[in-house]
C-alpha positions as CSV (number, residue, x, y, z in Angstrom):
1,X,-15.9,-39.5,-12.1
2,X,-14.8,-36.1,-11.2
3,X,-17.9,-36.3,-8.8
4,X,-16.9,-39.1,-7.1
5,X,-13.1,-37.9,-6.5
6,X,-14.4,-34.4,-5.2
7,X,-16.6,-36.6,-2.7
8,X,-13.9,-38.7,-1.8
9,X,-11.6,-36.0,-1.2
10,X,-13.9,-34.7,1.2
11,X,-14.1,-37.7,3.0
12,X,-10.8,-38.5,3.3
13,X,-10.2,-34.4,4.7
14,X,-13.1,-35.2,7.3
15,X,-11.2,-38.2,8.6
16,X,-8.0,-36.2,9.5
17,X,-9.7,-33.3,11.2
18,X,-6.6,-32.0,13.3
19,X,-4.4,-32.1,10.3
20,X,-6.9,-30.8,7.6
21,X,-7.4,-28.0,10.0
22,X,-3.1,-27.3,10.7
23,X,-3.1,-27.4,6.8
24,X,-6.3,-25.1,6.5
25,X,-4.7,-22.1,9.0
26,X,-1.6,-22.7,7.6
27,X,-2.2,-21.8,3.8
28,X,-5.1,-18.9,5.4
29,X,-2.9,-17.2,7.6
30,X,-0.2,-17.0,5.0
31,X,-2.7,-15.8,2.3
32,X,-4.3,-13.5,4.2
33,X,-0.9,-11.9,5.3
34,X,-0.2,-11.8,1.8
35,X,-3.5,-9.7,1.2
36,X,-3.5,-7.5,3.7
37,X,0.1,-6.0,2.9
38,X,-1.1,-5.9,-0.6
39,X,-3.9,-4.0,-0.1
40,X,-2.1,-1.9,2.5
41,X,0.5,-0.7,0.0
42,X,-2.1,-0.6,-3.1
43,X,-4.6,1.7,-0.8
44,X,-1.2,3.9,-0.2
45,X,0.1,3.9,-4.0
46,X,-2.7,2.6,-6.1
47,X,-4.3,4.8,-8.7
48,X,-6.6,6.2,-6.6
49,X,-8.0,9.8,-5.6
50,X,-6.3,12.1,-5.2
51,X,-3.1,10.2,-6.9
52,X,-4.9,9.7,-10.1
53,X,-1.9,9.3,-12.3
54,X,0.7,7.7,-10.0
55,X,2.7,6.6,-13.1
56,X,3.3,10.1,-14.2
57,X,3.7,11.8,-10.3
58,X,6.7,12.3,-8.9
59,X,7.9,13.6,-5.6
60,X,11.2,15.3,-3.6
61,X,12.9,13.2,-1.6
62,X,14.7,14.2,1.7
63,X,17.8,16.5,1.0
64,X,21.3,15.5,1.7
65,X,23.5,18.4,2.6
66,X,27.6,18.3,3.1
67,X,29.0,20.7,4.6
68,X,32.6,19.4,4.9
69,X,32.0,17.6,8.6
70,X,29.8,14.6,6.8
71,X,26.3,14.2,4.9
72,X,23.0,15.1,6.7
73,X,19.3,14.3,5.4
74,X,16.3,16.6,6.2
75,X,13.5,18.0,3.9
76,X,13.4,21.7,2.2
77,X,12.4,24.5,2.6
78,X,9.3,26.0,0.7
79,X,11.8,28.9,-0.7
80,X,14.6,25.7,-1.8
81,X,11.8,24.0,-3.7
82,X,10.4,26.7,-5.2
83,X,14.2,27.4,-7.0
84,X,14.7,23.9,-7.7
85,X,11.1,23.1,-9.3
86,X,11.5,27.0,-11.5
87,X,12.6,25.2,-14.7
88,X,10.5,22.1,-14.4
89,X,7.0,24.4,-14.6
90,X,7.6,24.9,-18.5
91,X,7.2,21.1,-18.6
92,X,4.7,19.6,-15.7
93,X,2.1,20.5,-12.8
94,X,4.1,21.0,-9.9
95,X,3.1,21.8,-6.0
96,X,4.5,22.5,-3.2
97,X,3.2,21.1,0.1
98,X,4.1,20.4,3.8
99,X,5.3,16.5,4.3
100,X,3.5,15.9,7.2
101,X,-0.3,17.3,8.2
102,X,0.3,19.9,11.6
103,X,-2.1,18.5,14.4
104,X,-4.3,21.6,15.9
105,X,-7.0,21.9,17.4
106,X,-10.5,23.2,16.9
107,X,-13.6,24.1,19.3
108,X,-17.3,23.2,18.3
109,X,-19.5,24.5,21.1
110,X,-17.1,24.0,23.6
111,X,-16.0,20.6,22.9
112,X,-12.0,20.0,21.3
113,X,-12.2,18.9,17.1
114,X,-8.8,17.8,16.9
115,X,-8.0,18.2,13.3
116,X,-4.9,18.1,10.7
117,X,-3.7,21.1,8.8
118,X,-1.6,20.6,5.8
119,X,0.2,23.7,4.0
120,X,-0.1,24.0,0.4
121,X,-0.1,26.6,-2.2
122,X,-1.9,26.7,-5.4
123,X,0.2,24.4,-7.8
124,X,-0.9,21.7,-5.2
125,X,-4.7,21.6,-6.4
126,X,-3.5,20.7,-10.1
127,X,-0.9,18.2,-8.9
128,X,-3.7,15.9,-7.3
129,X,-7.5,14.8,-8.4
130,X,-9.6,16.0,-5.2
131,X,-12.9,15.5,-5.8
132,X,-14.8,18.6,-4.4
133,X,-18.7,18.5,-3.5
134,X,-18.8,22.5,-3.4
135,X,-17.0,25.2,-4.1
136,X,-13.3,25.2,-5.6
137,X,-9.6,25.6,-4.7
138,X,-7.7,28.6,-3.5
139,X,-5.7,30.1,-6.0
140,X,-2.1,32.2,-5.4
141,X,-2.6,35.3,-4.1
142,X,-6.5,34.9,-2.9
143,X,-7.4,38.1,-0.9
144,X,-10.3,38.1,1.0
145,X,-11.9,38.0,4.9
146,X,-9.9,35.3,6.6
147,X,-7.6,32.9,5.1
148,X,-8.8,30.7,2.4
149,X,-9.3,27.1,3.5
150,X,-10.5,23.9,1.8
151,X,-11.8,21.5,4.3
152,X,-12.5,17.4,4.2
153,X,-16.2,16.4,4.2
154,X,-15.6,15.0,7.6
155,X,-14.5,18.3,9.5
156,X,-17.3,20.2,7.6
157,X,-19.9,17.7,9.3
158,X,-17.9,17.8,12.2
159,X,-17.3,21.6,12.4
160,X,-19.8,23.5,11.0
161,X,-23.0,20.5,11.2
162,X,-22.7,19.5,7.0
163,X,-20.9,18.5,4.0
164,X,-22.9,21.3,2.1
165,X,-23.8,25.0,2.4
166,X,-20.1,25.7,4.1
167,X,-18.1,27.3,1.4
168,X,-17.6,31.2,2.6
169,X,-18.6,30.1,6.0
170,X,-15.5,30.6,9.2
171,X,-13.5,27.9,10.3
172,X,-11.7,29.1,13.6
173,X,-8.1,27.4,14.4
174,X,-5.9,28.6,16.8
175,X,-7.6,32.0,16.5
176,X,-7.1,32.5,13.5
177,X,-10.3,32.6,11.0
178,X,-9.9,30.6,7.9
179,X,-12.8,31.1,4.9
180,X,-13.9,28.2,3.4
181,X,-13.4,27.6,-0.1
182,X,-14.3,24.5,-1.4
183,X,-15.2,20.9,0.5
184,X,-13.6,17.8,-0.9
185,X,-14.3,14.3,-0.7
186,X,-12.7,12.6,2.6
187,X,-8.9,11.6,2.1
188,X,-7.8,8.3,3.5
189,X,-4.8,8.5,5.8
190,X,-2.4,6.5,4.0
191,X,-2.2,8.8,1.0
192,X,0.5,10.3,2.9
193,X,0.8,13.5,0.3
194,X,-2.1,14.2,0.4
195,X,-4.5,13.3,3.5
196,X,-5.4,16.1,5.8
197,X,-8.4,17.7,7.0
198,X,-8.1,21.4,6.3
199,X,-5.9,22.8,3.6
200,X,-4.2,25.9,3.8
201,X,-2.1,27.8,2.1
202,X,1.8,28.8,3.1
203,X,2.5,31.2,5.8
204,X,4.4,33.8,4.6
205,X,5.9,34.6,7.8
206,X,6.9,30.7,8.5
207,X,10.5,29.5,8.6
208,X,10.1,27.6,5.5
209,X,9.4,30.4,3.2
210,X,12.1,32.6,4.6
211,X,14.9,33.7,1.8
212,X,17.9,31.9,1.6
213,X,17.2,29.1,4.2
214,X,17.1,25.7,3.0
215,X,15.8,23.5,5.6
216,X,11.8,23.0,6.1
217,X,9.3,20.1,6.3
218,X,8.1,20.9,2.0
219,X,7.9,18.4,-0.8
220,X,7.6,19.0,-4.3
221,X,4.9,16.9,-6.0
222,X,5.4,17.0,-10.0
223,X,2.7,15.6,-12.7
224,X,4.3,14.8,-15.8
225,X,2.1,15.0,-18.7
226,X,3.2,11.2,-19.9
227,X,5.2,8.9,-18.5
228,X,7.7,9.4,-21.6
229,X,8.2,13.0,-20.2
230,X,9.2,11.5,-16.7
231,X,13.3,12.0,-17.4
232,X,13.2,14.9,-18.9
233,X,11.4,16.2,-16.0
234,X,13.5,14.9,-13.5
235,X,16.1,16.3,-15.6
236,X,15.1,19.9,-15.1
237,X,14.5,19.4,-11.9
238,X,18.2,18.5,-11.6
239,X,19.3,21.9,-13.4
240,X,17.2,23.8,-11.4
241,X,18.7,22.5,-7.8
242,X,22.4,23.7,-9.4
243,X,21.3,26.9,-9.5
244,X,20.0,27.2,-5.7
245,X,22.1,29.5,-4.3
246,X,23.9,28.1,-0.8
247,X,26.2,28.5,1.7
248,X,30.0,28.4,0.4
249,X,31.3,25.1,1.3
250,X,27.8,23.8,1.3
251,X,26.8,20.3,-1.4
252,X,23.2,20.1,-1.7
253,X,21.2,16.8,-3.7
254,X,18.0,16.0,-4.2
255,X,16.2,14.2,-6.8
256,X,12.6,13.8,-8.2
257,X,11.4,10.1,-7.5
258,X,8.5,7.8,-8.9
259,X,5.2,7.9,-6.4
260,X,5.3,4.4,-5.3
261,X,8.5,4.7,-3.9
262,X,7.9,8.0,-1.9
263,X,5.6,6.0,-0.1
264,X,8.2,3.4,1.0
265,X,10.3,6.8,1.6
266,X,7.2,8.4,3.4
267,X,7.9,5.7,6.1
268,X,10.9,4.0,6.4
269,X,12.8,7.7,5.5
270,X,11.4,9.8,9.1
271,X,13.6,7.1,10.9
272,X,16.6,7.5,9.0
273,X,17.4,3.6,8.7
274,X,18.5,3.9,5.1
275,X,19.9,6.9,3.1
276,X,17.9,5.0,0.2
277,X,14.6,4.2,1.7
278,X,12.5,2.9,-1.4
279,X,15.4,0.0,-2.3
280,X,15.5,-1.5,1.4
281,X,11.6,-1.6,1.0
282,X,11.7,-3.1,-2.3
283,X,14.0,-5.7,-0.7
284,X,12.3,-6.3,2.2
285,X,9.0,-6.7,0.2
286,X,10.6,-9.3,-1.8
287,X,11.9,-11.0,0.6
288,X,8.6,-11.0,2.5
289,X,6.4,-12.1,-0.2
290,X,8.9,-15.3,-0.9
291,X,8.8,-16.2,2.5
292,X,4.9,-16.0,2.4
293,X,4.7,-17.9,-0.9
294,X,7.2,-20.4,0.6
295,X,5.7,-21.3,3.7
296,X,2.2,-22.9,2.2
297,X,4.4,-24.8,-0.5
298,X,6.3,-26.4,2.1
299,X,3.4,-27.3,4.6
300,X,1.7,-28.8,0.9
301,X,4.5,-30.5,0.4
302,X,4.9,-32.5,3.8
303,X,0.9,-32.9,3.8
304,X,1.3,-34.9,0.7
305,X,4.4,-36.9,1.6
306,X,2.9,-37.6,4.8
307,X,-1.0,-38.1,3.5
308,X,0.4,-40.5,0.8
309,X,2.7,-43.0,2.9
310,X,0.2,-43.4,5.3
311,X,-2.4,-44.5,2.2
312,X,-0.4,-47.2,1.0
313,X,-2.4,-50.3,2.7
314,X,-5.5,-47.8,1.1
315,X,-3.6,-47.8,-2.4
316,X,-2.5,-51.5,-2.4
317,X,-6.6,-52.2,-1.5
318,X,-7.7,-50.4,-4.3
319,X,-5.4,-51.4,-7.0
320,X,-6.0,-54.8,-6.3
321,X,-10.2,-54.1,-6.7
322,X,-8.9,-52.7,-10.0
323,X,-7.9,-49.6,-9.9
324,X,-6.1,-47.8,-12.2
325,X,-2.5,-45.7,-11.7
326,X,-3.9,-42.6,-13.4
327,X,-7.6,-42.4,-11.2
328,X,-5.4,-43.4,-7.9
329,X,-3.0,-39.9,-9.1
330,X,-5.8,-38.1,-10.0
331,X,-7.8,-38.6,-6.6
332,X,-4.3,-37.2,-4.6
333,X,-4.2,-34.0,-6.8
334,X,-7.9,-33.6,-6.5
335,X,-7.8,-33.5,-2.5
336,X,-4.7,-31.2,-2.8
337,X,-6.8,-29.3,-4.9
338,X,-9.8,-28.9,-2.2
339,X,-7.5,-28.3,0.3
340,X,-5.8,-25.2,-1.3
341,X,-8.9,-23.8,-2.6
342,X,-10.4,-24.1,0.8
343,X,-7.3,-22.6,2.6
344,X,-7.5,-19.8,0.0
345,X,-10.8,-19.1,1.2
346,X,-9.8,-19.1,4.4
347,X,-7.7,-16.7,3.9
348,X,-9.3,-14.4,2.2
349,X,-12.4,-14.1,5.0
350,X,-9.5,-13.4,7.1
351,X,-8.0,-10.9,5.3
352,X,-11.4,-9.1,4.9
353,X,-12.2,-9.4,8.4
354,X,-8.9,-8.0,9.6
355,X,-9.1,-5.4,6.6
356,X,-12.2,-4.1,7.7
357,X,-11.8,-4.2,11.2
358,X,-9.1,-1.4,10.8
359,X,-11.8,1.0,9.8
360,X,-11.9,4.1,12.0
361,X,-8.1,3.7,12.8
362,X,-5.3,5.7,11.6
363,X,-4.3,3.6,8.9
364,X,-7.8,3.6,7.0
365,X,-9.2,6.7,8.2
366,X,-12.1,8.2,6.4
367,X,-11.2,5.6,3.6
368,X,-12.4,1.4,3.1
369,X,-9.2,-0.8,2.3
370,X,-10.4,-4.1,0.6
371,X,-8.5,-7.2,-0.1
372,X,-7.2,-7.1,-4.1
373,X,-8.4,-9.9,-5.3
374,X,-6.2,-9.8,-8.4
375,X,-3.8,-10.5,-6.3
376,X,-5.5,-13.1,-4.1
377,X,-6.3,-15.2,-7.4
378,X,-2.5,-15.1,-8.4
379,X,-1.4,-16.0,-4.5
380,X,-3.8,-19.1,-4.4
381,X,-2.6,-20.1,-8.5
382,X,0.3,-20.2,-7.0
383,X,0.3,-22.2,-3.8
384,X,-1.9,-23.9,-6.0
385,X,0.7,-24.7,-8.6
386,X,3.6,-25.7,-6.5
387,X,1.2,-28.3,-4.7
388,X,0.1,-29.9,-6.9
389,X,3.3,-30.1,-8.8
390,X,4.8,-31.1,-5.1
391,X,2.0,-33.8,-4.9
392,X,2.3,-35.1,-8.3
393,X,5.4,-36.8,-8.4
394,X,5.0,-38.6,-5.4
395,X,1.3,-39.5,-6.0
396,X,2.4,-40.8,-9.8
397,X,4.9,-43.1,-7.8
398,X,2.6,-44.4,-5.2
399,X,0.0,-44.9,-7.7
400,X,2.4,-47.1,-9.9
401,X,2.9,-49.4,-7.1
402,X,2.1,-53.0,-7.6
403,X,-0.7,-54.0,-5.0
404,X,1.4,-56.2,-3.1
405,X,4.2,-53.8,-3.0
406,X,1.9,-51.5,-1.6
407,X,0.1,-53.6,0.7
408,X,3.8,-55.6,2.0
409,X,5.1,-51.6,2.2
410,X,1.9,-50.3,4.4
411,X,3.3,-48.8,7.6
412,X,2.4,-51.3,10.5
């Protein structure tokens, strides 16, 4: 029986090309939208390397100072942070590390290596999981020949000809000699806190580290040994900022928040839309993934209002062969049933496709993104779901239709 519905439902798909295929594109586009902000935010804030432990991380966000004339938001200095996070070291790893990577550039033979230099010091390397192939991190107050360095897979092939066999070679930026330390595993882009390509530590001549000046491009990044620890952390944290000495006249705040919503902040914050950045993101993800999960209930529901009154001359023939209200119901959810699952699919070749045709591009540099399908199963059960129970209803009614109802009803 369930053979010959499943055929029948194929059929019947086959006969309405034009509107199988609106149907098809329809439910795939709005899956594979679905998918590929999914994976875009889980490859950003998933528990992945170097953000092992996202549950128990926290981060600074941007600093709001008053100074009488009205609020203003920027990020801290390296000295500010390092006041601020002084209590909370008797109670988690912290690190301190520039926001953004510094584009420089390097010269192989003559030929430009453009390559992105992120300032951190030594709490930084037992914040985050980097997983090194050689060598190790630089520790505070690491004297040597050149300044100690830690350098992505990537620039080592690219700069010195291997992943291997670099550590205590010279890497020359800007004309300054860095010594290589240790070689990690490539960082994908859209770990924001921690991508670069070389690693270095603070300059103690730069701004940022400069007594008594609070404003810099630093973040504090804070691992919290559970996640029960997490307030009592961000509480410290809170007790060490009141004790930052500033200007008279001058209000500073700034708070510890959870990873995954630094990464909203990470974005949405360096255009200064919001003075909360990670609530307008949850908001605007909400909203988006309704709209998403709306749009392929609605086109269900007007392909089955539409697919059934045009059956009824079909419904009126067949009940008067015999057939029964409950196989006539059953044979509408069935094709709804094909049609999701085969939208579904749709979408996710799309979404894969699209996913890994960002590869090489800023977004998913030296790193793969791939569809979740955790999430893909959850997106189809629901379209899935509200079809059928969107076809159900009116495909109980049809079916219960006397044949010569149906037939005198038949459009035409």
């Amino acid at each position: 029986m369930l053979l010959n519905h499943l055929k029948m439902a194929w059929k019947v798909l086959r006969r309405r090309k034009f509107f199988t295929l609106l149907s098809l594109v329809g439910i795939g586009a709005t899956l594979m939208s679905l998918l590929v902000a999914v994976a875009l935010y889980d490859a950003a804030a998933g528990p992945h390397p170097p953000e092992t432990h996202p549950d128990r991380l926290l981060t600074s966000t941007l600093m709001t100072l008053d100074m009488g004339g009205g609020p203003m938001r920027m990020r801290p200095s390296h000295w500010l942070l390092s006041k601020a996070v002084a209590p909370v070291r008797a109670q988690a790893a912290v690190g301190i590390a520039s926001v953004e990577p510094l584009p420089v550039v390097a010269y192989v033979q003559g030929r430009k290596l453009p390559l992105n230099v992120k300032a951190a010091d030594a709490g930084f390397w037992r914040v985050l999981d980097f997983r090194f192939l050689e060598g190790g991190p630089y520790t505070a107050g690491q004297r040597g020949e050149g300044i100690p360095a830690v350098v992505s897979a990537h620039t080592a092939r690219a700069y010195f000809g291997a992943a291997r066999g670099v550590v205590g070679r010279t890497l020359v930026i800007d004309q300054k000699n860095y010594r290589v330390l240790g070689v990690v595993e490539d960082v994908p882009a859209v770990r924001f806190h921690a991508y670069a390509d070389v690693w270095v530590p603070f300059d103690p001549t730069a701004m940022d580290m400069q007594a008594d000046n609070p404003f810099g491009t630093a973040e504090a990044l804070v691992l919290a040994p559970s996640r029960a620890a997490l307030p009592a952390v961000a509480a410290a944290f809170q007790q060490g900022l009141a004790t930052v000495p500033v200007e008279k006249g001058m209000k500073a705040d700034m708070k510890l928040e959870p990873f995954a919503e630094s990464v909203a902040g990470q974005v949405l914050a360096r255009y200064n839309w919001t003075p909360n950045p990670a609530r307008l993101f949850r908001w605007l993800s909400a909203v988006s993934v309704a709209l998403l999960l709306l749009l392929p209930a609605l086109n269900l529901v007007t392909m089955n209002v539409s697919r059934l009154r045009e059956r009824t001359t079909e419904i009126g023939v067949r009940k008067a062969f015999g057939a029964t209200a409950g196989a006539l119901a059953g044979q509408f959810l069935i094709e709804t049933l094909v049609l999701t699952l085969l939208g579904g699919l749709v979408g996710l070749a799309l979404a894969t496709a699209l996913l890994h045709g960002l590869g090489g591009r800023y977004l998913s540099a030296y790193g793969r993104i791939e569809p979740n399908l955790a999430v893909f199963g959850w997106a189809l059960l629901g379209s899935l779901v509200f079809g059928l129970l969107s076809g159900a209803y009116p495909a109980w009614r049809m079916a219960r239709l006397p044949a010569v109802e149906a037939l005198r009803s038949a459009p035409g």
